[in-house]
VMD Tcl script that builds the backbone (N, CA, C; Angstrom):
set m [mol new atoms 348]
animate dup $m
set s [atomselect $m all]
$s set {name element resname resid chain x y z} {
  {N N UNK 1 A 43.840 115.846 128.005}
  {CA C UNK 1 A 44.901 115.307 128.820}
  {C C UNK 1 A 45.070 116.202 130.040}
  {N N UNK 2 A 45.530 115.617 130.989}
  {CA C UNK 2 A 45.768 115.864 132.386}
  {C C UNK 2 A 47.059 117.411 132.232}
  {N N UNK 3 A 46.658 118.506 132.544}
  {CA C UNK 3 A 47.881 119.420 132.484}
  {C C UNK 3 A 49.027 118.834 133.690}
  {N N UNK 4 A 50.315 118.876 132.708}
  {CA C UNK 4 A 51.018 118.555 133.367}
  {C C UNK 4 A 51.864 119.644 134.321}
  {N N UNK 5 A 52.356 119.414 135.439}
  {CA C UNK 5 A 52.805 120.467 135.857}
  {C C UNK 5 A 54.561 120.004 136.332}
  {N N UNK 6 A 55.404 121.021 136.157}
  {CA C UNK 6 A 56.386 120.619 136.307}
  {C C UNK 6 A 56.963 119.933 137.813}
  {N N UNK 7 A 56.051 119.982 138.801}
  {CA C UNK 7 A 56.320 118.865 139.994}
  {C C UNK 7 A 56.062 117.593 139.735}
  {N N UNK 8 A 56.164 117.189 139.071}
  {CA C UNK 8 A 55.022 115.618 138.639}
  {C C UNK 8 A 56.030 115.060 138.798}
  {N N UNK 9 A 55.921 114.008 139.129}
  {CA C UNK 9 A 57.491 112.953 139.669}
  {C C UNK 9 A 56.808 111.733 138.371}
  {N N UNK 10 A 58.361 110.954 137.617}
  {CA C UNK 10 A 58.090 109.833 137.047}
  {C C UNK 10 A 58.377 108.940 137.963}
  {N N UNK 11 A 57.683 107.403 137.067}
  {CA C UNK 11 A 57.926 106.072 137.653}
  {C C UNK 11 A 57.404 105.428 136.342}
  {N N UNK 12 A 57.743 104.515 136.591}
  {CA C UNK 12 A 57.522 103.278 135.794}
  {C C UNK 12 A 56.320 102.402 135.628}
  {N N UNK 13 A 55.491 102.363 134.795}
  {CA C UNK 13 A 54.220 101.450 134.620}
  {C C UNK 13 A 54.310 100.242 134.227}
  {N N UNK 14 A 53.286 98.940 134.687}
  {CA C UNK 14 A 53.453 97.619 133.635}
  {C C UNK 14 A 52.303 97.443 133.093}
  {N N UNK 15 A 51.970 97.269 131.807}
  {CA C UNK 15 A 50.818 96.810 131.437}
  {C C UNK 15 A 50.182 95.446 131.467}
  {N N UNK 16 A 49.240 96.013 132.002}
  {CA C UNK 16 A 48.051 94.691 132.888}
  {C C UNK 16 A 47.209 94.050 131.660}
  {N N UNK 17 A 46.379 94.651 130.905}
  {CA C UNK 17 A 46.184 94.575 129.694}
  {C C UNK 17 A 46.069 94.857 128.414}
  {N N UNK 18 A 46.023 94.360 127.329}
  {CA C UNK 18 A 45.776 95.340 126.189}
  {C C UNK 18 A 44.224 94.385 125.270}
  {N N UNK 19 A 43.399 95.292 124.921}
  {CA C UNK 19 A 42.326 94.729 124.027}
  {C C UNK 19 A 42.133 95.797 122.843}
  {N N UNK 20 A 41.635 95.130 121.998}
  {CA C UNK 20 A 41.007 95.659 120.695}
  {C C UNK 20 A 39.910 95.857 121.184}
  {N N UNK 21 A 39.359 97.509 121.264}
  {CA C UNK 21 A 38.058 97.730 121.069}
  {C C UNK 21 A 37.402 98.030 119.658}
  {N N UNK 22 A 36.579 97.409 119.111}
  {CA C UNK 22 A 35.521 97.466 118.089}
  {C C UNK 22 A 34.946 99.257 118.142}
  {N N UNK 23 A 34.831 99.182 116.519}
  {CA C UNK 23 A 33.992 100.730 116.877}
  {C C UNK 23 A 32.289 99.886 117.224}
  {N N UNK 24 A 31.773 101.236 117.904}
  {CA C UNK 24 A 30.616 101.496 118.436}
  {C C UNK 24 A 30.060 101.823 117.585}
  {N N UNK 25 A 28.826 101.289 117.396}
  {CA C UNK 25 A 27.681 101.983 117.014}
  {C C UNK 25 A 27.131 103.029 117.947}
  {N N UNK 26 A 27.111 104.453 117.204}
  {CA C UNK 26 A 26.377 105.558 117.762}
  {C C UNK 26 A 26.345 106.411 116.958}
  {N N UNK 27 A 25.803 107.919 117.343}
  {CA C UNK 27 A 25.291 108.715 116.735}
  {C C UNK 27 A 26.395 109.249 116.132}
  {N N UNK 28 A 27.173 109.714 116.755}
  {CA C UNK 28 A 28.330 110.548 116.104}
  {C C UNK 28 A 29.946 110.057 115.934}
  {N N UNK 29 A 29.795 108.548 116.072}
  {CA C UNK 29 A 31.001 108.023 115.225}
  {C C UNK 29 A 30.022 107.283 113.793}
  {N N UNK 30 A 29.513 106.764 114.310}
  {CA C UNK 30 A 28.311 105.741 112.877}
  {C C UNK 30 A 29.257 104.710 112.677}
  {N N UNK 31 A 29.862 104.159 113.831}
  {CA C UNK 31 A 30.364 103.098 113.714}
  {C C UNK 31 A 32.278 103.113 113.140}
  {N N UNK 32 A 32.338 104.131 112.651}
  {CA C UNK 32 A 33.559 104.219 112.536}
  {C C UNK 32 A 34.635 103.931 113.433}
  {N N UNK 33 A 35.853 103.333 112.960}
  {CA C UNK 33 A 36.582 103.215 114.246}
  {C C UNK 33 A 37.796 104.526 114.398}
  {N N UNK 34 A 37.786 104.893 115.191}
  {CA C UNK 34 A 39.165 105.617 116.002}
  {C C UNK 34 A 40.526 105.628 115.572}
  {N N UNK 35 A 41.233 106.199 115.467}
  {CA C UNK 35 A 42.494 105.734 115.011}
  {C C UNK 35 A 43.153 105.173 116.336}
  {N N UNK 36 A 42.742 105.305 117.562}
  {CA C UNK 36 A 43.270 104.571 118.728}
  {C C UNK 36 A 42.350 103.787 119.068}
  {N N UNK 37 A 42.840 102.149 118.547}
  {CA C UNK 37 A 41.987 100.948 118.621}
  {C C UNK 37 A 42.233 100.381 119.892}
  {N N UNK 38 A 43.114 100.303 120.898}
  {CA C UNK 38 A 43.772 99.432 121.873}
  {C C UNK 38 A 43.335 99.916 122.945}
  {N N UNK 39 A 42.686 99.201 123.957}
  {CA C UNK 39 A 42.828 99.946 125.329}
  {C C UNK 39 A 44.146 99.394 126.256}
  {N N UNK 40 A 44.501 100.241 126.707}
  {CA C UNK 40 A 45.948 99.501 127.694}
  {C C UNK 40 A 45.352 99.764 128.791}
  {N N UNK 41 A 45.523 99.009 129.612}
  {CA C UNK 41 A 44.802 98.968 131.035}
  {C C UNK 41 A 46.666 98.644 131.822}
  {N N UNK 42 A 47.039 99.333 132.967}
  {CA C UNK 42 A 48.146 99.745 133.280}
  {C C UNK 42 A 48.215 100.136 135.148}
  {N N UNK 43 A 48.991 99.399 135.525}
  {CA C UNK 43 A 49.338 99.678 137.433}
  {C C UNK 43 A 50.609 100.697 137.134}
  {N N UNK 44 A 50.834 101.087 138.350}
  {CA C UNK 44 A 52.148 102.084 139.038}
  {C C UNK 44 A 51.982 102.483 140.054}
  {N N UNK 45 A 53.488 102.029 140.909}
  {CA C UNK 45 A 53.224 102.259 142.006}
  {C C UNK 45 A 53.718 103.966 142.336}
  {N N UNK 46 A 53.605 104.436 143.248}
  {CA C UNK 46 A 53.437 106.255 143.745}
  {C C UNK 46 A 53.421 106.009 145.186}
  {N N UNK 47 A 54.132 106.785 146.598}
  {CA C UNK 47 A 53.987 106.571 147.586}
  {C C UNK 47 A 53.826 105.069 148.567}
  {N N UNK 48 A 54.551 104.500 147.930}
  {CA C UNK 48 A 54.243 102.885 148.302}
  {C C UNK 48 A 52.749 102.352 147.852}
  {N N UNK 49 A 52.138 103.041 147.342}
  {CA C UNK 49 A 50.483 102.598 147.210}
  {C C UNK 49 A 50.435 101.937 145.577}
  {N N UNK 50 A 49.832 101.176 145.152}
  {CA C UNK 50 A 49.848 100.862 143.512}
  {C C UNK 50 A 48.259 101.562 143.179}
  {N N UNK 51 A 48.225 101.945 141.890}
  {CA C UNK 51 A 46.899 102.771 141.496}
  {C C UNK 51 A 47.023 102.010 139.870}
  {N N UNK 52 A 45.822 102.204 139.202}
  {CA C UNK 52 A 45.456 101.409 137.982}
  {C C UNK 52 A 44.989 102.226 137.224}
  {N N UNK 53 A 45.087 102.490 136.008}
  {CA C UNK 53 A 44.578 103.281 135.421}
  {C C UNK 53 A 44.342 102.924 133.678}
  {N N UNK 54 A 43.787 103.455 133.113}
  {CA C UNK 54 A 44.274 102.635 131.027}
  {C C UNK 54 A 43.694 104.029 130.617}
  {N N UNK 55 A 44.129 103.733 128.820}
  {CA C UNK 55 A 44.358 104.745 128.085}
  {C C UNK 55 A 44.115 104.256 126.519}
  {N N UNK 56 A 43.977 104.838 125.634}
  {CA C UNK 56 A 43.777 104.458 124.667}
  {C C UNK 56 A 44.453 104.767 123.853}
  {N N UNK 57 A 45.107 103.149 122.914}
  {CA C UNK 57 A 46.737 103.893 121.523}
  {C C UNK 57 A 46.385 103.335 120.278}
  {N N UNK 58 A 46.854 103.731 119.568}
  {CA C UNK 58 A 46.882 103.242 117.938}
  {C C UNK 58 A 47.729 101.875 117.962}
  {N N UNK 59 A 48.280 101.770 119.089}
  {CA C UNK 59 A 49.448 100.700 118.756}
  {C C UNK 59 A 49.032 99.455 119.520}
  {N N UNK 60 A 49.186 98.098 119.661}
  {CA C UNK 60 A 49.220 97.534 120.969}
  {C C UNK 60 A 50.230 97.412 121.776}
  {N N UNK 61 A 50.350 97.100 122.955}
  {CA C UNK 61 A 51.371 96.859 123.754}
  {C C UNK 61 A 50.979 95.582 124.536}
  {N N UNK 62 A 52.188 94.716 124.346}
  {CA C UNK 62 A 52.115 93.777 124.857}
  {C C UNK 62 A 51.989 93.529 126.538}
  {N N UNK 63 A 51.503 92.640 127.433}
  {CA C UNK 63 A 50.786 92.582 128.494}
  {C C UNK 63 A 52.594 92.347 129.602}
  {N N UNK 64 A 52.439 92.999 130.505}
  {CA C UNK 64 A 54.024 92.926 131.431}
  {C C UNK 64 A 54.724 94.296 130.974}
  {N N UNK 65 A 54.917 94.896 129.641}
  {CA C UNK 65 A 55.876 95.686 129.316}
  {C C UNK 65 A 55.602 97.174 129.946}
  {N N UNK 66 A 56.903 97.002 129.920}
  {CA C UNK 66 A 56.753 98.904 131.349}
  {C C UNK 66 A 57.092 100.109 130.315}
  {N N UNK 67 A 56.792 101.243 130.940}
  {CA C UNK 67 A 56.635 102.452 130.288}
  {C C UNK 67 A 56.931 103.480 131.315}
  {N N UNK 68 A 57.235 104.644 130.786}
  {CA C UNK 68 A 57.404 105.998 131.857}
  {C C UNK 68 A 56.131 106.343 131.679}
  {N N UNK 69 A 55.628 106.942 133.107}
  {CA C UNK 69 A 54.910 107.828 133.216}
  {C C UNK 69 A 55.277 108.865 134.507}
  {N N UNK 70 A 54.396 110.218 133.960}
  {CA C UNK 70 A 54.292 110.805 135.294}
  {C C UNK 70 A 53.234 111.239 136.130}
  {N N UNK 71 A 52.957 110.991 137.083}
  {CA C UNK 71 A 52.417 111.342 138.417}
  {C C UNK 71 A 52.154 112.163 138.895}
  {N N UNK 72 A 51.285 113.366 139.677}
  {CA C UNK 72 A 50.891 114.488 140.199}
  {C C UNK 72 A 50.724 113.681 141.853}
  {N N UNK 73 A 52.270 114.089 142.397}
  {CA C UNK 73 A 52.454 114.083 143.526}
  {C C UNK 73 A 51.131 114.120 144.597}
  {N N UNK 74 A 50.270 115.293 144.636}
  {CA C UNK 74 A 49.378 115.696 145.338}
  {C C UNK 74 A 48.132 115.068 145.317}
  {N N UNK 75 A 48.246 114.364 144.105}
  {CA C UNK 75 A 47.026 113.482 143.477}
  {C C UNK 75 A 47.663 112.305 143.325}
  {N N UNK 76 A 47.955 111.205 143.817}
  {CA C UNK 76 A 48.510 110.130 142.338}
  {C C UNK 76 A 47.610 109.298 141.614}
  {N N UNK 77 A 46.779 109.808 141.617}
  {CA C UNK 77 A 45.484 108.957 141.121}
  {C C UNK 77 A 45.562 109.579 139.351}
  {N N UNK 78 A 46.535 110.815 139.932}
  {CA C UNK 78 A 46.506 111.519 138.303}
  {C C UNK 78 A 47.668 111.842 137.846}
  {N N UNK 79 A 47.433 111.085 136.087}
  {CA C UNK 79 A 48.984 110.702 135.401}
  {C C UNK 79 A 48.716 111.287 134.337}
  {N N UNK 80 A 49.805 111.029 133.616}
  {CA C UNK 80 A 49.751 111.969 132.173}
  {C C UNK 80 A 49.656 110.835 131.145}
  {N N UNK 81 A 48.941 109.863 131.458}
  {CA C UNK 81 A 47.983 108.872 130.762}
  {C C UNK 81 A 46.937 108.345 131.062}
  {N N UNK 82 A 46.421 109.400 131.879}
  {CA C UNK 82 A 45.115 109.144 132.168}
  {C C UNK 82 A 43.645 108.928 131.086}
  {N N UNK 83 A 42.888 107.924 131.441}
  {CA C UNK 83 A 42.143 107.541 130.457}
  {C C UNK 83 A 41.017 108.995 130.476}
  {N N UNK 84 A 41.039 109.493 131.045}
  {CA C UNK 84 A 39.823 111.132 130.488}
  {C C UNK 84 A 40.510 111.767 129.074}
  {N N UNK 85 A 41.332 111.022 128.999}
  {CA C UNK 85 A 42.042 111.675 127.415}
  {C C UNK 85 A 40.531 111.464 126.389}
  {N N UNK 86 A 40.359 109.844 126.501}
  {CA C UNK 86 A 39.300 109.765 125.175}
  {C C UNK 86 A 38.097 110.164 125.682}
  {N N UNK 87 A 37.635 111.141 126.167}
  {CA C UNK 87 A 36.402 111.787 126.954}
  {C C UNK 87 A 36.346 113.488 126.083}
  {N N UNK 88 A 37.796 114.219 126.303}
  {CA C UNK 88 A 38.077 115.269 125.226}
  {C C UNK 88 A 37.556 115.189 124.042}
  {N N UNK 89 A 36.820 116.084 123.268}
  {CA C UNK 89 A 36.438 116.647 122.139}
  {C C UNK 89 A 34.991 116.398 122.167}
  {N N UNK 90 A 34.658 115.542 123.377}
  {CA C UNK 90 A 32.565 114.990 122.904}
  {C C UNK 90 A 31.951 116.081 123.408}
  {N N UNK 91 A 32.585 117.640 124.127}
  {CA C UNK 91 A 31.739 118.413 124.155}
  {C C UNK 91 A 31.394 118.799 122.765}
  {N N UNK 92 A 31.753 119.437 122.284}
  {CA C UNK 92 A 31.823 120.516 121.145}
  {C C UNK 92 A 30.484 119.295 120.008}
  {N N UNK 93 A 30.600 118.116 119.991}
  {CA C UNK 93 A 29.672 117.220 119.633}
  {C C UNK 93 A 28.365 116.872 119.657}
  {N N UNK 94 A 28.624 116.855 121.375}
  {CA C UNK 94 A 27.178 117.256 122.117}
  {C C UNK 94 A 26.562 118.307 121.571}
  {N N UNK 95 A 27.296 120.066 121.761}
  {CA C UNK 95 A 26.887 120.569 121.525}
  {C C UNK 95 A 26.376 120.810 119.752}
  {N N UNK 96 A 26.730 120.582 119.212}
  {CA C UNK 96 A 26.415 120.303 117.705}
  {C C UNK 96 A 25.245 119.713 117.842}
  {N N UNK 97 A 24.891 118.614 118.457}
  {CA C UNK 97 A 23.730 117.506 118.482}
  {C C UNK 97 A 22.897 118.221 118.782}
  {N N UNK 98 A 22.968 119.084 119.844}
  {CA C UNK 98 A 21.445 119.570 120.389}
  {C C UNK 98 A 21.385 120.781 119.314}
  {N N UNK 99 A 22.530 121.395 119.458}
  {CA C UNK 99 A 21.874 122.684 118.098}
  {C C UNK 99 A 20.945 121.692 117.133}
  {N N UNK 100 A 21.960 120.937 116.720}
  {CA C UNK 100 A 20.682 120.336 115.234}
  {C C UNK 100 A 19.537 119.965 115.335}
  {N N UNK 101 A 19.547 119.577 116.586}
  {CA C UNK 101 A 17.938 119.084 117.261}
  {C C UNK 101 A 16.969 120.312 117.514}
  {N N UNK 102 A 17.843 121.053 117.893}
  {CA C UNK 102 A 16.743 122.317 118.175}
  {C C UNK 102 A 16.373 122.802 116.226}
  {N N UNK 103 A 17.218 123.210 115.799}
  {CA C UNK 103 A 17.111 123.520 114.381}
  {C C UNK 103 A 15.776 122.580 113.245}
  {N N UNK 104 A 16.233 121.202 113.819}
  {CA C UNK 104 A 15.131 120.022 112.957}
  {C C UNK 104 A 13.598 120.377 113.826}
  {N N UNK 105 A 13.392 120.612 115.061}
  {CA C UNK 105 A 13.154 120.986 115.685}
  {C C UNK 105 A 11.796 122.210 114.878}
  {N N UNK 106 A 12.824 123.493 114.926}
  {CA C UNK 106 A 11.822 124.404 114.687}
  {C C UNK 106 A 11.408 124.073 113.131}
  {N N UNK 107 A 12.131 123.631 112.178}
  {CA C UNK 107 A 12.173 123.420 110.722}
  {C C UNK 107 A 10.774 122.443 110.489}
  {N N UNK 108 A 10.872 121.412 111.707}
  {CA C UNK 108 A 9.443 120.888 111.969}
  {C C UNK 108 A 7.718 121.401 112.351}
  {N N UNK 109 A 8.189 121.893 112.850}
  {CA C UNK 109 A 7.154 122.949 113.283}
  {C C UNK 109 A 6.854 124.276 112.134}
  {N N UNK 110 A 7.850 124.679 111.277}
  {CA C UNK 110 A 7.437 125.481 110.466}
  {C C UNK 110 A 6.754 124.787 109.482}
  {N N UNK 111 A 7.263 123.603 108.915}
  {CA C UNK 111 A 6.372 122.276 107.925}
  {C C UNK 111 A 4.714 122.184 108.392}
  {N N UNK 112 A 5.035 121.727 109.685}
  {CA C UNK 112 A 3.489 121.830 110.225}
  {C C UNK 112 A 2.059 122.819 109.833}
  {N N UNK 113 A 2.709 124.354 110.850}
  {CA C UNK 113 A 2.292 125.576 110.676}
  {C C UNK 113 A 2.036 125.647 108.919}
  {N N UNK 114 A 2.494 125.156 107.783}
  {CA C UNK 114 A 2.183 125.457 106.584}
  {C C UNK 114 A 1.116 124.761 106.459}
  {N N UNK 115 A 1.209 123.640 106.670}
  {CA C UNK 115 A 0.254 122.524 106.678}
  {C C UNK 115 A -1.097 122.954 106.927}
  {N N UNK 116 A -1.211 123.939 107.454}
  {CA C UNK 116 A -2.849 124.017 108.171}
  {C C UNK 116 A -4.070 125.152 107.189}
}
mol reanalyze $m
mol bondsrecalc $m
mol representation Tube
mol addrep $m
């Protein structure tokens, strides 16, 4: 999540949409789903300008209904529901993946080397 800083001005959001996303097939969910199934897709206006943004909840929210959020004045492109939330934790994943790859990796090559 977006660090918040104590200048951040609120306003009010409406939600534009909400969908059920399906889990994914991939490597490191295996299809499992998330405990945050919903994407909310969401406007607010900041400086007279409107900006769009979504996020992902356990809950749904129905399509029109408003919410607080807050805003980084200097940015308003950046809120404290910004969707880079569900982007957090796939380093540490990644990195797991390639360790194991390197590991299957040499474990392969030692199989081999016996082999001969």
């Amino acid at each position: 999540m977006l660090k918040e800083e104590s200048g951040w001005i609120e306003t009010t959001a409406t939600v534009v949409s909400c969908s059920y996303q399906f889990a994914r097939m991939n490597t490191f969910r295996l299809g499992v789903q998330s405990g945050e199934k919903y994407r909310i897709a969401f406007d607010y206006v900041a400086h007279g300008q409107t900006y769009s943004d979504e996020f992902q909840s356990a809950v749904a929210i129905p399509q029109n209904e408003q919410f607080s959020i807050r805003y980084n004045p200097l940015a308003p492109q950046q809120n404290d529901r910004s969707s880079g939330v569900g982007s957090v934790g796939r380093a540490p994943l990644l990195a797991l993946g390639v360790a194991g790859s390197i590991i299957l990796s040499l474990l392969w090559l030692a199989v081999l080397r016996g082999c001969s």
